[in-house]
PyMOL Python script that loads the backbone (N, CA, C, O; Angstrom):
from pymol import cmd

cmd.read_pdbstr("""\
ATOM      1  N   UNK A   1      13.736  -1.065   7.730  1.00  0.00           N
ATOM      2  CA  UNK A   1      14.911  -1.155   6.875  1.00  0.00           C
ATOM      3  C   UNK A   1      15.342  -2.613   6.741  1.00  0.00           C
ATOM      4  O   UNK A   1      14.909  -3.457   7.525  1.00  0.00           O
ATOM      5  N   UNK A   2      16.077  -2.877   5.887  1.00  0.00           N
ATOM      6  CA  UNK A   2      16.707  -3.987   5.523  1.00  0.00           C
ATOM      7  C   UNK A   2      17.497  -4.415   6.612  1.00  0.00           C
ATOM      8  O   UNK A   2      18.273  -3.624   7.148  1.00  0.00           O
ATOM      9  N   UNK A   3      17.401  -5.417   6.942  1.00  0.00           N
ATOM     10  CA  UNK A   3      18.547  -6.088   8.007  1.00  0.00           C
ATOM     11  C   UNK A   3      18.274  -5.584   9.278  1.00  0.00           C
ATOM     12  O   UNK A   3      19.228  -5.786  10.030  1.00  0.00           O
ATOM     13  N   UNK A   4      17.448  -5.072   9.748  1.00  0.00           N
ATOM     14  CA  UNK A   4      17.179  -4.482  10.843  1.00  0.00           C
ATOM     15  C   UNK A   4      15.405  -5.375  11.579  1.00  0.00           C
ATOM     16  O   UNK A   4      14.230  -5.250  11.234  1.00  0.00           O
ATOM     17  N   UNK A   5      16.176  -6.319  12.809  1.00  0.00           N
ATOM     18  CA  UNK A   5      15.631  -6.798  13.540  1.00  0.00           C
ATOM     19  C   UNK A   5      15.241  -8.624  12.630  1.00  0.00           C
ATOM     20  O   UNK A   5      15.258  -8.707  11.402  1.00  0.00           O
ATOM     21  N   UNK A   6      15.021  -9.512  13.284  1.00  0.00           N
ATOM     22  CA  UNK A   6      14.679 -10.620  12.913  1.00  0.00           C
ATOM     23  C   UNK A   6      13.635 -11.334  13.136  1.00  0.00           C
ATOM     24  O   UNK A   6      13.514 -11.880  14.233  1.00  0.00           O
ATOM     25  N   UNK A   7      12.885 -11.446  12.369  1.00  0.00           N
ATOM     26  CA  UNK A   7      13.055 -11.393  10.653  1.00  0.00           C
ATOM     27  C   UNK A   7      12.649  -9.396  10.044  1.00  0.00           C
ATOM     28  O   UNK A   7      11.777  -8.547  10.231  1.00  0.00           O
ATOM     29  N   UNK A   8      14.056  -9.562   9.221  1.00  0.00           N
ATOM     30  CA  UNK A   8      13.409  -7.979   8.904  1.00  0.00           C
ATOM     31  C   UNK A   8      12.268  -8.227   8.048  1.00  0.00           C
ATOM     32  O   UNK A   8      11.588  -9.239   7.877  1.00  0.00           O
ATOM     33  N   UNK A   9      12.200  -6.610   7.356  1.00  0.00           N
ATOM     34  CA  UNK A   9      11.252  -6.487   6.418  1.00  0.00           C
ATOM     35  C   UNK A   9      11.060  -7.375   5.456  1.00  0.00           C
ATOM     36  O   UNK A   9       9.942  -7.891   5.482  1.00  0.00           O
ATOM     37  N   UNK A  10      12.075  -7.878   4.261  1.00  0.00           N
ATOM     38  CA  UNK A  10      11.624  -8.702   3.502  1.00  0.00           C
ATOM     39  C   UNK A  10      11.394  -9.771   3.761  1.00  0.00           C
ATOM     40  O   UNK A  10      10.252 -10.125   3.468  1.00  0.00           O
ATOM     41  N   UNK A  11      12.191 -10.690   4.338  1.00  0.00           N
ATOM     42  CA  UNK A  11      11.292 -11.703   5.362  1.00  0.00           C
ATOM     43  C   UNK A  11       9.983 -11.857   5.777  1.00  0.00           C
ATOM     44  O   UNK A  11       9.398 -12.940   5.740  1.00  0.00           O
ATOM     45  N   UNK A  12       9.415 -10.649   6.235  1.00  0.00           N
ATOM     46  CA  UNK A  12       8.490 -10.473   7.063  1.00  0.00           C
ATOM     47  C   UNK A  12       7.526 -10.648   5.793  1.00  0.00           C
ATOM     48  O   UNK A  12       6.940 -11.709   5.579  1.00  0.00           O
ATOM     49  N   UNK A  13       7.412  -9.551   4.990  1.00  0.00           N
ATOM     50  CA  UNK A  13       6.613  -9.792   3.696  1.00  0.00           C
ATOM     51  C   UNK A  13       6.478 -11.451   3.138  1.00  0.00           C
ATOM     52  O   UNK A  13       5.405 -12.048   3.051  1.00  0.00           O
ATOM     53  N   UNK A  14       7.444 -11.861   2.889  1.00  0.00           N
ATOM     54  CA  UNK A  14       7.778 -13.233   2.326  1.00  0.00           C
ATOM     55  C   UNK A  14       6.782 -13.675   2.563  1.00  0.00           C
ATOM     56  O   UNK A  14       5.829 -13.850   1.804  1.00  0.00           O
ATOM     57  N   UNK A  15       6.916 -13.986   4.012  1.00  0.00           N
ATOM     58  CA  UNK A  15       5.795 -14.860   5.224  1.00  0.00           C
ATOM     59  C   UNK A  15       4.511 -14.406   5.611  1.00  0.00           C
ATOM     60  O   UNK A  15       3.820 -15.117   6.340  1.00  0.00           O
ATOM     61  N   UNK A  16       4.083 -13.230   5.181  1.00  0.00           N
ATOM     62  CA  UNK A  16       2.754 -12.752   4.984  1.00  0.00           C
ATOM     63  C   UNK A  16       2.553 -12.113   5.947  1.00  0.00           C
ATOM     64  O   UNK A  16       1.416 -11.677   6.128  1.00  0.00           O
ATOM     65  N   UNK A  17       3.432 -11.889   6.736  1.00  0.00           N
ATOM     66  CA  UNK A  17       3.273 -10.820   8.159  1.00  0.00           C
ATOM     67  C   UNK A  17       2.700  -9.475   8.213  1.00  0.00           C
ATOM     68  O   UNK A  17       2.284  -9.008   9.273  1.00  0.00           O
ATOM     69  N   UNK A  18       2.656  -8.688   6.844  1.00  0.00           N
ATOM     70  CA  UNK A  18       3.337  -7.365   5.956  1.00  0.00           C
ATOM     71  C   UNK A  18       1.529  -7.390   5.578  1.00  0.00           C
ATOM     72  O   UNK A  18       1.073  -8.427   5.097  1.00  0.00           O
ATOM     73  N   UNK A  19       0.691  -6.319   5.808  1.00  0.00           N
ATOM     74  CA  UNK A  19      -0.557  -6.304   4.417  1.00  0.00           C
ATOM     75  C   UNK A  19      -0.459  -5.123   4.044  1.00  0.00           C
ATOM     76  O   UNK A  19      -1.431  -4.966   3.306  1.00  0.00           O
ATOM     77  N   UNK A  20       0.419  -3.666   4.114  1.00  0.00           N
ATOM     78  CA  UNK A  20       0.353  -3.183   3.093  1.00  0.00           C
ATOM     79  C   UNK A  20       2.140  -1.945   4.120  1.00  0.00           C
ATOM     80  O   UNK A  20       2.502  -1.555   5.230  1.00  0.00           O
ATOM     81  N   UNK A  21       2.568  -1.915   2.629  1.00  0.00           N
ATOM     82  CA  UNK A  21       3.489  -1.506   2.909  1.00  0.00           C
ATOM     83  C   UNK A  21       3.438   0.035   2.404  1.00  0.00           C
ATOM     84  O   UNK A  21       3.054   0.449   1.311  1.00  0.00           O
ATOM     85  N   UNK A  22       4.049   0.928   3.762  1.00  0.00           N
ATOM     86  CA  UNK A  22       4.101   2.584   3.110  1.00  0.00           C
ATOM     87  C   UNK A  22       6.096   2.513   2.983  1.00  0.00           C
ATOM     88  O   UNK A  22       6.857   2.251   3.915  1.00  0.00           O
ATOM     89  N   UNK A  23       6.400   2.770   1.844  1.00  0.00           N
ATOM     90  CA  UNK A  23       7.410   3.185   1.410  1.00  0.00           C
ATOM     91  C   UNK A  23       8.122   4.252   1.196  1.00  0.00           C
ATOM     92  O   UNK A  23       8.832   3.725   0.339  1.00  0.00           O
ATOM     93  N   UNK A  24       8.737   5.874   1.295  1.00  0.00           N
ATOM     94  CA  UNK A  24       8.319   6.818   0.800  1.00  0.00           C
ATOM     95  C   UNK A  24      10.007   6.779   0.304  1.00  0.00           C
ATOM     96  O   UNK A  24      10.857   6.233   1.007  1.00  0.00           O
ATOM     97  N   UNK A  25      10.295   7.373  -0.871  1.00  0.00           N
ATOM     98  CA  UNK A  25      11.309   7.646  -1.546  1.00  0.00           C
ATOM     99  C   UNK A  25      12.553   8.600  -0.512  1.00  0.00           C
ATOM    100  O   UNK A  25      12.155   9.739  -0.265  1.00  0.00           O
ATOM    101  N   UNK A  26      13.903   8.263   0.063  1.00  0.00           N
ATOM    102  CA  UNK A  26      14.637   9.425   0.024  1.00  0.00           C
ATOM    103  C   UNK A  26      16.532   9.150   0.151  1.00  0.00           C
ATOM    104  O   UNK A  26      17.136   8.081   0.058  1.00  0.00           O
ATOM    105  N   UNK A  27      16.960  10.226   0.333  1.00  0.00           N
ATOM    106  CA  UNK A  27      18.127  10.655  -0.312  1.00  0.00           C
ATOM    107  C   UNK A  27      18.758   9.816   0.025  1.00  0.00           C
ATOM    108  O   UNK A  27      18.554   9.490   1.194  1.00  0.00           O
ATOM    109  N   UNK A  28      19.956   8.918  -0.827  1.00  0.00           N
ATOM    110  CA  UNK A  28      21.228   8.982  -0.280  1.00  0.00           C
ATOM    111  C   UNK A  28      20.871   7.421  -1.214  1.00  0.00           C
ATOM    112  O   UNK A  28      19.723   7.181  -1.587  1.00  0.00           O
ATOM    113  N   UNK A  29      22.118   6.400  -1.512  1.00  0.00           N
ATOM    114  CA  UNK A  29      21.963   5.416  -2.117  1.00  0.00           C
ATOM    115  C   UNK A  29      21.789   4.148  -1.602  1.00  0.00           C
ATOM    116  O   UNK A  29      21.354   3.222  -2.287  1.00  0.00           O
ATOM    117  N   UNK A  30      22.124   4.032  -0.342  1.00  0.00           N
ATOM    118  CA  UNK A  30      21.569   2.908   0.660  1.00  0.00           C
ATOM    119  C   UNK A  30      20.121   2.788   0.591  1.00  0.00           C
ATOM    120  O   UNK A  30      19.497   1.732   0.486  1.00  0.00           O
ATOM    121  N   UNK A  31      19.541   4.211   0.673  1.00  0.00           N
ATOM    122  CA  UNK A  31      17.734   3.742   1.004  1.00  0.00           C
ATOM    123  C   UNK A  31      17.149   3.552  -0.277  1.00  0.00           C
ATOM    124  O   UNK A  31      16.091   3.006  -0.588  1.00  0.00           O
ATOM    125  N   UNK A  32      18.019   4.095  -0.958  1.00  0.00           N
ATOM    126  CA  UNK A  32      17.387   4.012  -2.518  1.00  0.00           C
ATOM    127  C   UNK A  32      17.154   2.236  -2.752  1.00  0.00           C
ATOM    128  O   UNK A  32      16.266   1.546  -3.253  1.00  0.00           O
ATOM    129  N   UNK A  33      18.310   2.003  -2.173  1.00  0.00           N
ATOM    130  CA  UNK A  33      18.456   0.793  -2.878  1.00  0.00           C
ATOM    131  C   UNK A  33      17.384  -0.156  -2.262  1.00  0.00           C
ATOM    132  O   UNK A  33      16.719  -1.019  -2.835  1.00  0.00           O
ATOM    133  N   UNK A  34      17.383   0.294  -0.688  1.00  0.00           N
ATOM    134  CA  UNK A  34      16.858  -0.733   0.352  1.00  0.00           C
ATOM    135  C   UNK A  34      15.238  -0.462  -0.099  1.00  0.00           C
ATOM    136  O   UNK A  34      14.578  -1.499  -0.051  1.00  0.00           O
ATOM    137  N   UNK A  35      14.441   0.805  -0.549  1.00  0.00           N
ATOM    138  CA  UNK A  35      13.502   1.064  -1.040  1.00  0.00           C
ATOM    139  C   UNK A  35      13.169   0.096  -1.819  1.00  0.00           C
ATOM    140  O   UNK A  35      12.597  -0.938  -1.477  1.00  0.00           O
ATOM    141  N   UNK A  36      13.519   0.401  -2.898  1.00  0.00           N
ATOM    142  CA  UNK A  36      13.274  -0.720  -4.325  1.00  0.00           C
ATOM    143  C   UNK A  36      13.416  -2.214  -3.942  1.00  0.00           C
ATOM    144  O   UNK A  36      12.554  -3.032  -4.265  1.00  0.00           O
ATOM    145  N   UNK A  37      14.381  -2.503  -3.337  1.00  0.00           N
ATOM    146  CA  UNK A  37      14.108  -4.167  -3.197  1.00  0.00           C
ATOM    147  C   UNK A  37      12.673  -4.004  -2.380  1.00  0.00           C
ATOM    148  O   UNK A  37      11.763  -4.565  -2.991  1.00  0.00           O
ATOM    149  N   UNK A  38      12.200  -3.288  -0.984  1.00  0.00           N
ATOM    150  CA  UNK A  38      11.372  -3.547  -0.091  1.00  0.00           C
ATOM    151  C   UNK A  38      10.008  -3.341  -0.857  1.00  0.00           C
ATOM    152  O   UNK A  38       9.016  -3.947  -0.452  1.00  0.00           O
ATOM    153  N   UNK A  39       9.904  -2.278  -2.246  1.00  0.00           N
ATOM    154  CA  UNK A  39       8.817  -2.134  -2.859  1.00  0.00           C
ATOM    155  C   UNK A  39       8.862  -3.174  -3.951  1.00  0.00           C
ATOM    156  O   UNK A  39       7.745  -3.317  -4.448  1.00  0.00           O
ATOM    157  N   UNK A  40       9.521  -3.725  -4.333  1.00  0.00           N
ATOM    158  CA  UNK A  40       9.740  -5.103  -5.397  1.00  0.00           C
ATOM    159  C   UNK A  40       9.233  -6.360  -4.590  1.00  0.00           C
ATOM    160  O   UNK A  40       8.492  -7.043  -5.297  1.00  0.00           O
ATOM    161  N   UNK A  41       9.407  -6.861  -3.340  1.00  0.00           N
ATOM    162  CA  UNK A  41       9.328  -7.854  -2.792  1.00  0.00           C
ATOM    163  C   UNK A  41       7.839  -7.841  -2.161  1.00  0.00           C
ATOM    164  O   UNK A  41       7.308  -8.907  -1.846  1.00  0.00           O
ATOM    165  N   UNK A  42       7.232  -6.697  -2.000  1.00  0.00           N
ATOM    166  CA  UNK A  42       6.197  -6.052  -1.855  1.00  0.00           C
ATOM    167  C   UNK A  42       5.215  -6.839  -3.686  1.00  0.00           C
ATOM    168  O   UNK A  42       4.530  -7.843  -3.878  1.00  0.00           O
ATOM    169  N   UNK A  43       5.578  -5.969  -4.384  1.00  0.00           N
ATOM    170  CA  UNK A  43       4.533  -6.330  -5.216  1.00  0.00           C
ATOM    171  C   UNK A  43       4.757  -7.981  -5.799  1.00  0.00           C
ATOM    172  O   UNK A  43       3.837  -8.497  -6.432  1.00  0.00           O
ATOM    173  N   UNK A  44       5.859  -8.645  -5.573  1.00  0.00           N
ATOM    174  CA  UNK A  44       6.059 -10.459  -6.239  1.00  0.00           C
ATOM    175  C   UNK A  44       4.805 -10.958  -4.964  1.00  0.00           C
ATOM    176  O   UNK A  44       4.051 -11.888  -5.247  1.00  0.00           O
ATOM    177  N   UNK A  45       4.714 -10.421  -3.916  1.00  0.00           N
ATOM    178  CA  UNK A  45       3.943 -11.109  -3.259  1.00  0.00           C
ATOM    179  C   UNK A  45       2.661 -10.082  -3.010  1.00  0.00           C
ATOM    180  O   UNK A  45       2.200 -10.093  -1.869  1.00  0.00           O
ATOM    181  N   UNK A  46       2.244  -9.479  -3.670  1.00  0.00           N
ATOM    182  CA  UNK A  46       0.900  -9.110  -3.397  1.00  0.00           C
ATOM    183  C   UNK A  46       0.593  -8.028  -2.517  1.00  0.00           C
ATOM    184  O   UNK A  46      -0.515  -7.642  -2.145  1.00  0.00           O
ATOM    185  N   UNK A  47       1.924  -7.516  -2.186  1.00  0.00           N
ATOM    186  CA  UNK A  47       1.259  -6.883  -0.678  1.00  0.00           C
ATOM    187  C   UNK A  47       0.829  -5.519  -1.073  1.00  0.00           C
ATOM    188  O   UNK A  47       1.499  -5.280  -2.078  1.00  0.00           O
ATOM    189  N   UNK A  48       0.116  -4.556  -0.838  1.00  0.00           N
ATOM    190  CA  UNK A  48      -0.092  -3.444  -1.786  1.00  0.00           C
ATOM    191  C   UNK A  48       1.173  -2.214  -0.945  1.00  0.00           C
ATOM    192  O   UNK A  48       1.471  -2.357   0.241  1.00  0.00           O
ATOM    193  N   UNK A  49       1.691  -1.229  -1.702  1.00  0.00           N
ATOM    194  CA  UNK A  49       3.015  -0.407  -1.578  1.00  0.00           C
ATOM    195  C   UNK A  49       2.465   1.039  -1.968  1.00  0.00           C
ATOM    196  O   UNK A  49       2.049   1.495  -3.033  1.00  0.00           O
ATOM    197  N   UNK A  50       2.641   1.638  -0.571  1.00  0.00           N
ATOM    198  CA  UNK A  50       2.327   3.237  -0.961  1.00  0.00           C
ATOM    199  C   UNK A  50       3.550   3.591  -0.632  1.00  0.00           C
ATOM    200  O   UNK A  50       4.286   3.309   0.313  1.00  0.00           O
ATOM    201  N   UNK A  51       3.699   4.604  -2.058  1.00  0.00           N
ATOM    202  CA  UNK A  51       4.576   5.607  -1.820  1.00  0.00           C
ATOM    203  C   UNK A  51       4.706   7.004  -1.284  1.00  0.00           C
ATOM    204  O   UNK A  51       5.678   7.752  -1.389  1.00  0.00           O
ATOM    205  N   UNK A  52       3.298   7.272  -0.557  1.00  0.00           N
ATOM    206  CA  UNK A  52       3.440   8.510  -0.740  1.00  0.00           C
ATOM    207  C   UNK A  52       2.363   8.821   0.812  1.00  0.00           C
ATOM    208  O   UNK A  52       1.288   8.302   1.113  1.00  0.00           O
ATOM    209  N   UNK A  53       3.128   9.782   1.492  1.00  0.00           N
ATOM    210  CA  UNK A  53       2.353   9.877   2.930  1.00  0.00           C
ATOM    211  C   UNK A  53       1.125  10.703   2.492  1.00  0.00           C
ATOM    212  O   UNK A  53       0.229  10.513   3.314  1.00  0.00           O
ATOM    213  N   UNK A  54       0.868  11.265   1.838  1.00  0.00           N
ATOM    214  CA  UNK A  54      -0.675  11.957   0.810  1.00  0.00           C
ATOM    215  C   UNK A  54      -1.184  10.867   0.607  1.00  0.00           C
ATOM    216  O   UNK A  54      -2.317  11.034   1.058  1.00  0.00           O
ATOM    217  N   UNK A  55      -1.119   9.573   0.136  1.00  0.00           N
ATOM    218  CA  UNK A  55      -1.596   8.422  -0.216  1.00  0.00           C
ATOM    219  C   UNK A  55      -2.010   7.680   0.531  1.00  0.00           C
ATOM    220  O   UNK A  55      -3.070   7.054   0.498  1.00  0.00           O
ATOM    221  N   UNK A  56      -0.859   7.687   1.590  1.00  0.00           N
ATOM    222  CA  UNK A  56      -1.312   6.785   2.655  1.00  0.00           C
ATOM    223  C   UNK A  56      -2.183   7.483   3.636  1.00  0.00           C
ATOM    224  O   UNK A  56      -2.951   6.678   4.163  1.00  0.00           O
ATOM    225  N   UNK A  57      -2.323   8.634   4.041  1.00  0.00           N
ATOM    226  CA  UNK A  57      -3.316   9.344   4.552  1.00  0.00           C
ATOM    227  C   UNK A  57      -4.698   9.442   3.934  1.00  0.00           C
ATOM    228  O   UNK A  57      -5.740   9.315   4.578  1.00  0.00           O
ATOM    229  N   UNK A  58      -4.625   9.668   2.691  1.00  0.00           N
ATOM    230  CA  UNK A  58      -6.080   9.442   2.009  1.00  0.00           C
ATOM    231  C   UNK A  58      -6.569   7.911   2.649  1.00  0.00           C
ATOM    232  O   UNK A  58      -7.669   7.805   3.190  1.00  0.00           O
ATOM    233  N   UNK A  59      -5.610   6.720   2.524  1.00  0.00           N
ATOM    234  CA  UNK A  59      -6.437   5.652   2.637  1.00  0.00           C
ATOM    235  C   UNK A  59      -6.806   5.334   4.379  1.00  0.00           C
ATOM    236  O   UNK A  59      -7.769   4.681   4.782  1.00  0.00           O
ATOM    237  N   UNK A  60      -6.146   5.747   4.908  1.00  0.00           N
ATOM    238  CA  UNK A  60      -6.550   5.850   6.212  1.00  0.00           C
ATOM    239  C   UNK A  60      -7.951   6.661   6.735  1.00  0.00           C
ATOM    240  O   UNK A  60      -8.813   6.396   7.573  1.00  0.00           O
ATOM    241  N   UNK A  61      -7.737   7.708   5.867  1.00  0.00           N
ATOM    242  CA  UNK A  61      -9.378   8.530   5.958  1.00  0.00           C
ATOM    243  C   UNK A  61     -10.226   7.303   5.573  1.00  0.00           C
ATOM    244  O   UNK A  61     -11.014   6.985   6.464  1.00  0.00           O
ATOM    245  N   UNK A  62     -10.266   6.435   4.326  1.00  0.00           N
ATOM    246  CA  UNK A  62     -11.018   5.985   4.092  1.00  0.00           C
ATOM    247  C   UNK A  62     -11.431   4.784   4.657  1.00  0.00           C
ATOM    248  O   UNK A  62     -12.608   4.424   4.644  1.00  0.00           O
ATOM    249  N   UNK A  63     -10.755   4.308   5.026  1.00  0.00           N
ATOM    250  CA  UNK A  63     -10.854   2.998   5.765  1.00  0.00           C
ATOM    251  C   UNK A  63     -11.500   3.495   6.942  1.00  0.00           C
ATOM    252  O   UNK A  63     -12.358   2.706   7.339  1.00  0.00           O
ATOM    253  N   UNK A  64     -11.383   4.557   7.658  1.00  0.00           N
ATOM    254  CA  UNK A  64     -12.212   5.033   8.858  1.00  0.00           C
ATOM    255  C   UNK A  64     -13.471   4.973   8.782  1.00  0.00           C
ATOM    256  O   UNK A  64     -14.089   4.431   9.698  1.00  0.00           O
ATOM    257  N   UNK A  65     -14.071   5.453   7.796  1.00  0.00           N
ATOM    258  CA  UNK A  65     -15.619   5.345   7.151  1.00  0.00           C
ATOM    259  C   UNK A  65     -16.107   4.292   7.656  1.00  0.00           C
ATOM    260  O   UNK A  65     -15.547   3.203   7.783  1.00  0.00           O
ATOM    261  N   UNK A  66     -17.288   4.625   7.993  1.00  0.00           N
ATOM    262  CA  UNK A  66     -18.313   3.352   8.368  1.00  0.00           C
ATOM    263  C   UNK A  66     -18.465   2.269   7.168  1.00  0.00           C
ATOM    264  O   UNK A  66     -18.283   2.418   5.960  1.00  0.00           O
ATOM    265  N   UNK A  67     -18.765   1.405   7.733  1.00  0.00           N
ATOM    266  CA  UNK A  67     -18.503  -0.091   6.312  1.00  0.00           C
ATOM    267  C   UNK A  67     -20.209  -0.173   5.808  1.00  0.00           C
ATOM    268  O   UNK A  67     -20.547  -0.947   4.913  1.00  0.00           O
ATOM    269  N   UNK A  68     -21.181   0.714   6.498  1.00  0.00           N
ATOM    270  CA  UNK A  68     -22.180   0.925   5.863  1.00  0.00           C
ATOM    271  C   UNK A  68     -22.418   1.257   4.818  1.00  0.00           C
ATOM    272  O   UNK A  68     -23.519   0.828   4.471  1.00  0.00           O
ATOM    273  N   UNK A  69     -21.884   1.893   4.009  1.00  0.00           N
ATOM    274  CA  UNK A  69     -22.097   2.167   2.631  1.00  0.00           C
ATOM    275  C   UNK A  69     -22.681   1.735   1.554  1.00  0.00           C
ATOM    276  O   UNK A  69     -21.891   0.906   1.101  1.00  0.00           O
ATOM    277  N   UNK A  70     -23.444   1.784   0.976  1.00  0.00           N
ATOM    278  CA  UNK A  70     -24.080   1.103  -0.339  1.00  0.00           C
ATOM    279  C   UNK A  70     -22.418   0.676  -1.500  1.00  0.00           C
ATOM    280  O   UNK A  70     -21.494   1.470  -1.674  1.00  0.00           O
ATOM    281  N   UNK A  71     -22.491  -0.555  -2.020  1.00  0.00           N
ATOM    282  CA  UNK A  71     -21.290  -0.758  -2.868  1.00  0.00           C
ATOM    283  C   UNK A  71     -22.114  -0.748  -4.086  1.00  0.00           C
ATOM    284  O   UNK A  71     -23.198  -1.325  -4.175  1.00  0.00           O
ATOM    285  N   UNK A  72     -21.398   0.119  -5.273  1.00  0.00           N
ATOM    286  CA  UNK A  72     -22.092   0.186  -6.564  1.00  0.00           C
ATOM    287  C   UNK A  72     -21.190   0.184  -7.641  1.00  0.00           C
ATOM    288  O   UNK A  72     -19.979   0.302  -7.448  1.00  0.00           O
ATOM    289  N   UNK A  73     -21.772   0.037  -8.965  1.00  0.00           N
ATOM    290  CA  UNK A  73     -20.883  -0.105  -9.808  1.00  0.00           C
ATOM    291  C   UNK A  73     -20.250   1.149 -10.214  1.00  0.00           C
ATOM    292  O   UNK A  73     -21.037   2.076 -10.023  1.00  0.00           O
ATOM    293  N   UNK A  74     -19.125   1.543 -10.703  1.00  0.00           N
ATOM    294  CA  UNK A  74     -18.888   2.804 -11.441  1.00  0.00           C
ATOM    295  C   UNK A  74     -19.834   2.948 -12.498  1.00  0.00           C
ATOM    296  O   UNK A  74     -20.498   3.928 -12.162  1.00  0.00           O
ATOM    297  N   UNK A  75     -20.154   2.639 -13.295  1.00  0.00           N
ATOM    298  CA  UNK A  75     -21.162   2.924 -14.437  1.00  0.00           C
ATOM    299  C   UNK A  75     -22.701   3.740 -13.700  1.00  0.00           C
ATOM    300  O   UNK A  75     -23.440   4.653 -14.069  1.00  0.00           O
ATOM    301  N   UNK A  76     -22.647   2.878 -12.567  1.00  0.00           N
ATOM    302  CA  UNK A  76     -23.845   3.725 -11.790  1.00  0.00           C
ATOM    303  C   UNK A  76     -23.758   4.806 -11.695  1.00  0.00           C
ATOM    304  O   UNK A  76     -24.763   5.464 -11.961  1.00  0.00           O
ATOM    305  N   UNK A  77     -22.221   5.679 -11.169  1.00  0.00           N
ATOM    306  CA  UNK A  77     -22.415   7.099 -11.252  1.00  0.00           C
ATOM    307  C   UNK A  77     -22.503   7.685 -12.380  1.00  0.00           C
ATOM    308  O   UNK A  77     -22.893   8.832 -12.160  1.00  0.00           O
ATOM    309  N   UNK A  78     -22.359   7.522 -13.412  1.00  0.00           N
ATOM    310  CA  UNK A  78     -21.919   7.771 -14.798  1.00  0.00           C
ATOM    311  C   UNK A  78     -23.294   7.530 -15.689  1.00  0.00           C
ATOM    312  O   UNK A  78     -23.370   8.192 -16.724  1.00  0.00           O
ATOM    313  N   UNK A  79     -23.958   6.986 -15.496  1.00  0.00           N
ATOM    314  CA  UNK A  79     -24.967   5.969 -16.490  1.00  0.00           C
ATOM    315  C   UNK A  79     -26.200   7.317 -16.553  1.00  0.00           C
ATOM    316  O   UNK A  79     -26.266   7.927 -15.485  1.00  0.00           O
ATOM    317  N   UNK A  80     -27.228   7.867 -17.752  1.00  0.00           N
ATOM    318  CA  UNK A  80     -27.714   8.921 -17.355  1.00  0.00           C
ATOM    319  C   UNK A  80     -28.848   8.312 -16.636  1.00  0.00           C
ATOM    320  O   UNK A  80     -28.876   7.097 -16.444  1.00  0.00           O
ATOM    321  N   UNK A  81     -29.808   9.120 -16.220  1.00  0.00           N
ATOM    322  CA  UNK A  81     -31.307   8.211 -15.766  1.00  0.00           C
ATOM    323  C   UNK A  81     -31.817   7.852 -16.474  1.00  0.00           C
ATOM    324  O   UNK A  81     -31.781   8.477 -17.534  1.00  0.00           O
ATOM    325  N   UNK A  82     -32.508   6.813 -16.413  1.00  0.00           N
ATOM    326  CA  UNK A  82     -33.408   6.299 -17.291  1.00  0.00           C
ATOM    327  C   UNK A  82     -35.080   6.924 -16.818  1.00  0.00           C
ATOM    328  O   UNK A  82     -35.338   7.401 -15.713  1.00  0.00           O
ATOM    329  N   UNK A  83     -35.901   6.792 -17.773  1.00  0.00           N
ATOM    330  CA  UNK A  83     -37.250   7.424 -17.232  1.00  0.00           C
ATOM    331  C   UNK A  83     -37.818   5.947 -16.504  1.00  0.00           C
ATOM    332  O   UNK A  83     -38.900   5.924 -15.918  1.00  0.00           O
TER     333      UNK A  83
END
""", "prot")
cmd.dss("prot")
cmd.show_as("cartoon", "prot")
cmd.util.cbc("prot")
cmd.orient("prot")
């Protein structure tokens, strides 16, 4: 949250401390507010901002994956065979 501990959150981002921020939307107008600045200050500096614990769980699955993988283009899956 905002203002909570030193340097808080936006601070922390500022200074590059922050590489990806989970955000998730909820009630009441304090967090609303404290949300949006923390996901705004988030994207002026690059940091990438999930909103959504479905989201952020997908990327955690994925990042688990072995870094073995072949890297390919999208068109590769898509492209028909050639003979």
């Amino acid at each position: 949250k905002i203002g909570e501990g030193e340097p808080d959150i936006i601070e922390r981002i500022r200074q590059g401390d922050i590489d990806l921020v989970v955000n998730t939307f909820t009630q009441g107008r304090s967090p609303q507010r404290d949300g949006f600045q923390i996901r705004r200050t988030a994207v002026e500096h690059g940091v990438p901002c999930v909103t959504s614990l479905d989201t952020a769980r997908a990327m955690l699955g994925v990042m688990a994956k072995p870094r073995s993988m072949e890297v390919r283009a999208l068109q590769d899956y898509f492209a028909p065979d050639l003979p």
